[in-house]
N, C-alpha and C positions, 0 to 999 in steps of 0.2 A: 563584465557581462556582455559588452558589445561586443565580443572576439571568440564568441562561441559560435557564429556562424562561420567562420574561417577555419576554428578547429574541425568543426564538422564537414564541411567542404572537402579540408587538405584530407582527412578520414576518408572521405568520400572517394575523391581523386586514387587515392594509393587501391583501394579496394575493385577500382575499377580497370587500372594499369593489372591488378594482378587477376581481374579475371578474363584481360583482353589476350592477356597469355595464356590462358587454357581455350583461345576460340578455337584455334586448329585443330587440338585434341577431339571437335564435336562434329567434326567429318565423318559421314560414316564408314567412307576408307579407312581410319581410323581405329570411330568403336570400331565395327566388325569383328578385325583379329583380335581386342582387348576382351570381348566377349567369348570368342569364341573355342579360346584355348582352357581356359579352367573349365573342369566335369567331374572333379573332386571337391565336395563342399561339406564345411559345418553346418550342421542344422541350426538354423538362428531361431532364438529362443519363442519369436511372437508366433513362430510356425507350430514348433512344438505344443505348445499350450492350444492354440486355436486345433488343430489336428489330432490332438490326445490328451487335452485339459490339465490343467495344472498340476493335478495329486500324480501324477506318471508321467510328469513331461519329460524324464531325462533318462526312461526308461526303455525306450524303443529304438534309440540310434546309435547308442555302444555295444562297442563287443563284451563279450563275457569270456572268452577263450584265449585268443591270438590276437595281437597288434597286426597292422596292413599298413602301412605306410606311415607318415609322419606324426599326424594328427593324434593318436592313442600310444602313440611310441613309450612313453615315460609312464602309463596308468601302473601302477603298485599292483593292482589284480590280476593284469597278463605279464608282469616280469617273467614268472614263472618257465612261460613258454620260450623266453630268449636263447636261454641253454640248448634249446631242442633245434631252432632256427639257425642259431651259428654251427651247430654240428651238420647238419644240413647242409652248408656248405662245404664244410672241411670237405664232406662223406664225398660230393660232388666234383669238387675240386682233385682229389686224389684218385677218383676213377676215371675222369674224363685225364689227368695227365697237364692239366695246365695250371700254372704259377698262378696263387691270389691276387698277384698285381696285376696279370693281363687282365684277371675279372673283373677286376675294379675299372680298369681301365677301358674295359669293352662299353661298362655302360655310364662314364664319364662321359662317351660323344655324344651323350644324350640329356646330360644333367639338367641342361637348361630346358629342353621341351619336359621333363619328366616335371619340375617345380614348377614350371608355369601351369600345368594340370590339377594344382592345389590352388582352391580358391582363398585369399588372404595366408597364407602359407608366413609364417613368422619370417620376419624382416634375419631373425639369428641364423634360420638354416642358410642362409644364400651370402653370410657370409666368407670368407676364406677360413674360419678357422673351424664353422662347423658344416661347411660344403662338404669334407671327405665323410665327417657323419651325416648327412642327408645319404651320398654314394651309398655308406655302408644300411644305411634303412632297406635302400631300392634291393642291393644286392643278396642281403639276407634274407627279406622279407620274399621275393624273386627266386631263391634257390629253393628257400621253404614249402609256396604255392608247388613247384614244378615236380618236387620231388614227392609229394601226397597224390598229387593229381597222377603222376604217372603210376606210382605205384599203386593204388587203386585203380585206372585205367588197365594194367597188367595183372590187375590180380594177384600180385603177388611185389613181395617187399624184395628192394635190395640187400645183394647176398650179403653185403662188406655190413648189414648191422647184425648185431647179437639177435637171437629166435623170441629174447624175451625184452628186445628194446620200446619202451613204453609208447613210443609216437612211430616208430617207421618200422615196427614189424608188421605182419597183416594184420594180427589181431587190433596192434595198436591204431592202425591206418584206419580200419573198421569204425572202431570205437568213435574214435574223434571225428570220423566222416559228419556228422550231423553238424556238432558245433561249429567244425571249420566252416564247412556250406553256410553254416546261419548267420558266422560272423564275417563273411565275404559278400556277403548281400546288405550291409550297413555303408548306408553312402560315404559316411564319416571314416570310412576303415578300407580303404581301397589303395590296392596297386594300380599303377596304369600298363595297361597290355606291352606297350614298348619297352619296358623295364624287362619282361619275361621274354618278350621277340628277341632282345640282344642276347640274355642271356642262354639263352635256347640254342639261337643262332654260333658263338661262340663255344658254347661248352660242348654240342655235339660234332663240330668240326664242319656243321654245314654251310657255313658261311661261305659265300661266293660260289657252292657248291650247284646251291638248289635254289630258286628263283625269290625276288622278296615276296610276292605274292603268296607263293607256295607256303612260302616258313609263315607267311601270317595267318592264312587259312590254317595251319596247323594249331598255332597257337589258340586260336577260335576254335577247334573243335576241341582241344583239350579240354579247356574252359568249360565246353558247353557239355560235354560228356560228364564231368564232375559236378555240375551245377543241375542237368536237367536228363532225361529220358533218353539213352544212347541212339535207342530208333530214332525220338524224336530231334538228338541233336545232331547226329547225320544229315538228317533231310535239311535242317537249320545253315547248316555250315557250309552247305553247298551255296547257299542264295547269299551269304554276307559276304560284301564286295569291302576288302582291304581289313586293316587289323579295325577290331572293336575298340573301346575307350580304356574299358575296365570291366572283372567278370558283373558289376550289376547292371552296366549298358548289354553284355551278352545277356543274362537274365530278362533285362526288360525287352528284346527284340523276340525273347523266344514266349515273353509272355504274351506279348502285345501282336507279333508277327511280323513279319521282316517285309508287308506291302500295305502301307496306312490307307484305310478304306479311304475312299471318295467323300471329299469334303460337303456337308452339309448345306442346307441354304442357311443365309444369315437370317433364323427368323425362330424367335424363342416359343418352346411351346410347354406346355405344365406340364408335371407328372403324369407318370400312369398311374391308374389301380392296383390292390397287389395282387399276386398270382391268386391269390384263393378267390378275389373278384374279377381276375382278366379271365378265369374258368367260367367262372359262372355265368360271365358275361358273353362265354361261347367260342371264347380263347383256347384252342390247344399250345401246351406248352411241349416244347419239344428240343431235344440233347441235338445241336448241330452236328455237323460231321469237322469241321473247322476245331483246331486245339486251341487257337490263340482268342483272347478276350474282344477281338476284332469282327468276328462270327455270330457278330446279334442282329438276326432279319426278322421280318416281318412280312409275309408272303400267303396270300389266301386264308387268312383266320388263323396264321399258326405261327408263334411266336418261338423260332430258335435260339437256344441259350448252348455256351460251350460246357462243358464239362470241368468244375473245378473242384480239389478238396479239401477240404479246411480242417487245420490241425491247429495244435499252441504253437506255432512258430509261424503261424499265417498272416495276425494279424501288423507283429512288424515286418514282414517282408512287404506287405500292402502301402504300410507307412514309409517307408522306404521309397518303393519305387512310386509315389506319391508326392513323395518330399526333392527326389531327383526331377520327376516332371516339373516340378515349383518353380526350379532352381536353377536348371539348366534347360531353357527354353528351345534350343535345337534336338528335343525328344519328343516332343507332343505333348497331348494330352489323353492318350486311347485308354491306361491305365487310370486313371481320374475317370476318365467319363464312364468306364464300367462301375467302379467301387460307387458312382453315383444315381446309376440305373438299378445296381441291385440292391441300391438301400431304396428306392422310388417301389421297388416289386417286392421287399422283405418288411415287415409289418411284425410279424408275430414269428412262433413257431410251428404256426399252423404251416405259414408261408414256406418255410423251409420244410416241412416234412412232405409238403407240395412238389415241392423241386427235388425232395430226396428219392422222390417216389420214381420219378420220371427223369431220371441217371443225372440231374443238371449238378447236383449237388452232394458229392459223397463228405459226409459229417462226422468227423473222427473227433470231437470235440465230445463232453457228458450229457451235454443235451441240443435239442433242438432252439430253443430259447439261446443258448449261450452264441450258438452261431445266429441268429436273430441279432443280438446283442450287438454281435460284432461288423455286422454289415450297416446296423443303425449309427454307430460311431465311428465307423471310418472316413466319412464323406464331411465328416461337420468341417464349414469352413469354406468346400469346397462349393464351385459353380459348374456345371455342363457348359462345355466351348459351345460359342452360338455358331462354331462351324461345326459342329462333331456332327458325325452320321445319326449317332441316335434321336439328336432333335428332329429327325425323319421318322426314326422308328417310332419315335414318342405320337408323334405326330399320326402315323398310321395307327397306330394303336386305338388313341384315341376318337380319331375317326369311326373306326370298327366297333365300338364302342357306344356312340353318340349318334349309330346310325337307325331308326325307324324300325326297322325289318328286323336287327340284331337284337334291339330290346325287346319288340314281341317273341321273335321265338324264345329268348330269357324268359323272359315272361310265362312262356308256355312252361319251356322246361321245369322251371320252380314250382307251377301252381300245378302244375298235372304229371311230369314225370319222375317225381324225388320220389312221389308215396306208391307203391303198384295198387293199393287199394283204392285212392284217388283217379288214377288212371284207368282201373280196370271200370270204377261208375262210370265215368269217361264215355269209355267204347261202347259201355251196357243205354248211356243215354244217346249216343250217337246213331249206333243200332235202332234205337225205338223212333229216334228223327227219323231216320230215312226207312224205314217202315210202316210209318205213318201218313209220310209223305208218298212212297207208291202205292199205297193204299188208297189214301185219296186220290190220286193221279188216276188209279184204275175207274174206282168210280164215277167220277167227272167222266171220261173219256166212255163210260157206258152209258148214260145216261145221256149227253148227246151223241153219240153216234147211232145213225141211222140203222132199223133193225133191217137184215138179210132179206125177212120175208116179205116184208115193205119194198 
């Protein structure tokens, strides 16, 4: 018994030798790069359930179509599509004229930044026996995006496939445009842009040609033409400096806007009212000119909101890029703090057919309720940053709101201007005031005043 503090001790000592050798690693020279190279993440499970409750928690961040990288590689539901991805390459390989080994080998020089972009990435891909399959993930998966994207970009499929080829004729390119897009927007299912930069780079013979900047703005419009509104991703791909991460980092810059407002004061402030009481209250609600969720002011009684529309594939892409702000803290929080301003302003279906009314909210969804629905549960879990812009706007709001002047003319408006019959007694008793009153005025004023003939 007396030699239990010794055991405990020498426990002690060894515990402490091994954690004097992780001090260095707590530089932040250090973390920094260790953070700052993965932007490919699994959704960890306490996230899923608080953000979309346990009966669907596994339902909103896999694919359903195509694999993208490592993570989904092996699911038994997308095998299917492998067939179409390897022929993808052959197709690309034998037009462009260049050997599969230089493929592989072009984006070998990159193998290691390509896996450090997987967050926890299995200890098996990084070793030598399944490193050449991690290569062939990048490669395939890389030929796959390139060859959908362009050929949709052109409008028209490559000539070397058959007219009734099920994935890369137009029609087939068509079809499958929605799923591929839905399943390229799943954090858990992504390429990284330099995986397609090499191969782009390489397979079109532009390498050393045309500038790296060049080839990566290219790569970035590709992306953003396939993923979002050509007008709008022209103008987008002008402003993005250097390659993006992956298309759901290009996604969130075009939803969010490629210049993060002006950071808020640090000073928390409550919800607003919903639209049907920010009206009442004397609120105009009004569609910004702004496309990205960054576009929410508050400026002389009028409360600008951007134009968004909600469909069934809306509210996991929200989850999404939701669960990438979580998770990879060098993206903000503009996306969050919106899904959590418009569940503060959505209440009912009243609310929404509020905002449908006044262009904020086009509703492709069965009812008004269901998009209600969807704005009430998106935000669970979630906080407003106490730097975001809108703890301004909330703030303004509220003001305008709790202001003297603002509540009597509510006041008026409700009690005298909803009924025209209420309004019209109104004017009929306001008339007889002031008829009354020059009436009297008259007489008073004859009665002393002094007569002419006097």
């Amino acid at each position: 018994m007396e030699k239990k503090p010794a055991v405990i001790a020498s426990s002690c000592d060894e515990l402490v030798l091994e954690m004097e050798k992780m001090l260095a690693a707590t530089d932040p020279s250090v973390e920094w790069p260790r953070w700052s190279k993965p932007s490919i993440y699994r959704v960890p499970q306490w996230l899923k359930k608080m953000t979309h409750g346990a009966e669907d928690a596994d339902e909103a961040y896999p694919p359903r179509l195509v694999s993208l990288g490592p993570f989904h590689h092996d699911d038994p539901d997308l095998l299917p599509m492998e067939e179409h991805k390897r022929r993808a390459v052959l197709h690309m390989a034998k037009r462009s004229g260049k050997p599969l080994r230089e493929i592989f080998a072009a984006v070998e020089e990159v193998a290691d930044e390509l896996m450090d972009a997987y967050h926890d990435l299995d200890e098996k891909w990084r070793c030598r026996a399944e490193r050449a399959r991690f290569l062939q993930v990048m490669v395939v998966d890389g030929c796959f995006l390139l060859e959908i994207m362009k050929g949709l970009a052109h409008k028209k499929a490559p000539d070397d496939y058959a007219p009734n080829d099920p994935v890369f004729s137009a029609q087939g390119m068509l079809s499958l445009w929605v799923g591929i897009r839905s399943d390229m927007l799943m954090i858990q299912n992504q390429v990284p842009l330099l995986a397609l930069y090499k191969l782009e780079a390489f397979l079109s013979g532009r390498r050393g040609i045309i500038s790296v900047a060049q080839c990566a703005k290219d790569i970035n419009k590709m992306v953003l033409d396939f993923m979002c509104d050509p007008l709008k991703a022209a103008k987008l791909a002008e402003g993005i400096d250097g390659l993006c991460l992956h298309p759901l980092d290009i996604f969130h810059k075009s939803f969010c806007g490629l210049h993060p407002p002006s950071r808020g004061s640090y000073v928390w402030e409550s919800s607003v009212p919903s639209a049907v009481e920010l009206r009442d209250a004397g609120i105009h609600l009004k569609k910004s000119k702004t496309v990205s969720v960054n576009g929410i002011e508050f400026k002389n009684g009028v409360l600008s909101l951007p134009a968004l529309s909600i469909h069934d594939g809306t509210k996991k892409i929200f989850l999404n890029l939701m669960a990438f702000e979580r998770l990879h803290s060098d993206t903000g929080t503009i996306a969050t703090d919106y899904m959590i301003f418009m569940d503060n302003i959505i209440d009912s279906e009243r609310d929404v057919a509020l905002l449908r009314s006044k262009g904020i909210i086009k509703n492709l969804l069965s009812s008004d309720k269901d998009a209600a629905d969807l704005y009430n549960t998106l935000s669970r879990g979630a906080v407003l940053s106490p730097y975001s812009k809108l703890q301004d706007v909330r703030r303004q709001v509220n003001a305008h709101c709790n202001n003297t002047w603002n509540k009597w003319k509510t006041y008026f408006r409700h009690a005298y201007l909803k009924n025209p019959w209420v309004f019209i007694s109104l004017m009929a008793a306001v008339i007889l005031l002031i008829a009354t009153l020059l009436q009297t005025i008259y007489t008073v004023w004859g009665f002393y005043r002094p007569s002419s003939t006097s």
